[in-house]
C-alpha positions as CSV (number, residue, x, y, z in Angstrom):
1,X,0.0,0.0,0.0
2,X,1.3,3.6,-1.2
3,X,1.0,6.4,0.7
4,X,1.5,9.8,-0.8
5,X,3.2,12.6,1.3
6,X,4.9,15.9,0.4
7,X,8.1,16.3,1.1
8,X,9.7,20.0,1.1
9,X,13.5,20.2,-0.5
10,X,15.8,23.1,-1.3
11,X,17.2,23.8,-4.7
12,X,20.1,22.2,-4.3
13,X,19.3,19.1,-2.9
14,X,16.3,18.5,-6.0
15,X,19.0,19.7,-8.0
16,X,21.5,16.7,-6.5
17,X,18.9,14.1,-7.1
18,X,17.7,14.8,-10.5
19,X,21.2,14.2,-11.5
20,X,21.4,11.2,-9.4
21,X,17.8,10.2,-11.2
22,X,19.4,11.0,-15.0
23,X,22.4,9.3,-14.4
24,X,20.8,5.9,-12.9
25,X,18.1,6.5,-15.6
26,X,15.5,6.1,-13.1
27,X,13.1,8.6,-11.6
28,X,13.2,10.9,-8.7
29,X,10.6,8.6,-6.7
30,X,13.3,5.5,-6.7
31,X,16.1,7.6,-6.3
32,X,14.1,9.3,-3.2
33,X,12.3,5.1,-1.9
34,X,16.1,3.9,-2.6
35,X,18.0,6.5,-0.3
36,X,15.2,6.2,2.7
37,X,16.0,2.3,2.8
38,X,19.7,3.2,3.1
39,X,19.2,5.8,5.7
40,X,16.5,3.3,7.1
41,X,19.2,0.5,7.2
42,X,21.7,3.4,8.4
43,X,19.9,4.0,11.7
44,X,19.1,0.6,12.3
45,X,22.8,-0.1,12.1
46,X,23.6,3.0,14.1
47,X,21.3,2.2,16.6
48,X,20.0,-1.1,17.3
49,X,22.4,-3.3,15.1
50,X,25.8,-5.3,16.8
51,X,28.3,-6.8,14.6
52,X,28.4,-9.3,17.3
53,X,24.9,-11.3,17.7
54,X,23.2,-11.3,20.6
55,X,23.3,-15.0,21.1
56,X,27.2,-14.8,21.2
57,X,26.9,-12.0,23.6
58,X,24.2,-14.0,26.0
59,X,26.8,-17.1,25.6
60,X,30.0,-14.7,26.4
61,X,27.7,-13.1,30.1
62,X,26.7,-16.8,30.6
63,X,30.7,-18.1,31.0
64,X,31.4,-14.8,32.5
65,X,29.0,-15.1,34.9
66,X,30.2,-18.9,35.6
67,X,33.9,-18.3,36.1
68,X,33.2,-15.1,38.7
69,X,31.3,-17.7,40.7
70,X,33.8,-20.3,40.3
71,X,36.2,-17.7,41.5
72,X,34.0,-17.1,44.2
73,X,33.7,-20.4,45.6
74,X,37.7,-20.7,45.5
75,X,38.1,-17.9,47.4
76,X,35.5,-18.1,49.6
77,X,36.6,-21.5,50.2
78,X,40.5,-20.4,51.0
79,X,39.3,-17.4,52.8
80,X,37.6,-19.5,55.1
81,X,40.6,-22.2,55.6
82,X,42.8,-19.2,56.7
83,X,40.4,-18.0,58.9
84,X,40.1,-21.4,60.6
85,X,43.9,-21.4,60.5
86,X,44.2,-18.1,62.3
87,X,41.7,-18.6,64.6
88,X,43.4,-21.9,65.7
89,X,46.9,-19.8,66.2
90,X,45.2,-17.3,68.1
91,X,43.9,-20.0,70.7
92,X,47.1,-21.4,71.1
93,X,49.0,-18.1,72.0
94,X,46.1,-17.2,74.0
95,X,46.2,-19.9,76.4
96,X,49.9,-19.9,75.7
97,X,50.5,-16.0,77.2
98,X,48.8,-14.3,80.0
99,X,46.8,-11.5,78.5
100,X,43.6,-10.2,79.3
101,X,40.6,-10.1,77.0
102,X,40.6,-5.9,77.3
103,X,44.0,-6.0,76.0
104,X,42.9,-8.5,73.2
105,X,40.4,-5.6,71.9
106,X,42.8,-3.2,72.4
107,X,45.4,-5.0,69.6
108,X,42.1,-5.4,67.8
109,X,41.3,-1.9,67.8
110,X,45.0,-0.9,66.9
111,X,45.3,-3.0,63.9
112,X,41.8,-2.2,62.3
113,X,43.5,1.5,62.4
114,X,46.3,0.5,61.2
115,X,44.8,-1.2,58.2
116,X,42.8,1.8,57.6
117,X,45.8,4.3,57.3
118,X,48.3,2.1,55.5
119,X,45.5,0.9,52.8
120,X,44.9,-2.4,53.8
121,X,48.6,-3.0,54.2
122,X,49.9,-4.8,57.1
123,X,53.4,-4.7,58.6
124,X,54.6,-6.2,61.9
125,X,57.0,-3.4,62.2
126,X,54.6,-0.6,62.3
127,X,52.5,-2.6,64.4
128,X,54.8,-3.1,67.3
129,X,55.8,0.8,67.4
């Protein structure tokens, strides 16, 4: 189904595509129907178009999405085994010095601080200062 509409151009431009529409030995309508599909196509491809497809793109998310929770796990997984590890050493030089639970949060206190100011960097020297 055609539909006619009126379409406003300066001298020029009319100018440009009757030359176009001599040249091609077509008529101004095609020359005008062929360059809306290109600009058409244009924006499409401007706009919504990838050169990668979007099932590619859904299968590249689905293996990243995979591997950070396999990193996840793993680190989880250490993080915890060091904690269990720590909290094992801490029991044993607890019951292996005499030192009172104030002082305990006091060294707490002082190394959370510590942490803070050296960026999450953690040296026994500063510490004992």
């Amino acid at each position: 189904m055609s539909v006619v509409k009126t379409v406003k151009f300066d001298e020029q431009m009319l100018s440009d595509i009757e030359k176009i529409a001599h040249e091609k030995n077509s008529t101004i309508h095609a020359v005008m129907i062929e360059a809306m599909k290109l600009y058409r196509d244009f924006y499409y491809m401007q706009n919504n178009a990838s050169i990668i497809n979007q099932e590619i793109i859904n299968i590249c998310k689905a293996i990243s999405n995979n591997s950070e929770k396999s990193i996840n796990y793993q680190t989880n997984k250490y993080l915890s085994e060091l904690a269990i590890q720590n909290a094992i050493t801490n029991k044993i030089l607890a019951n292996s010095l005499d030192i009172s639970s104030d002082e305990v949060d006091r060294y707490r206190v002082e190394a959370v601080e510590n942490l803070k100011q050296n960026q999450r960097i953690l040296r026994l020297e500063k510490m004992i200062e």
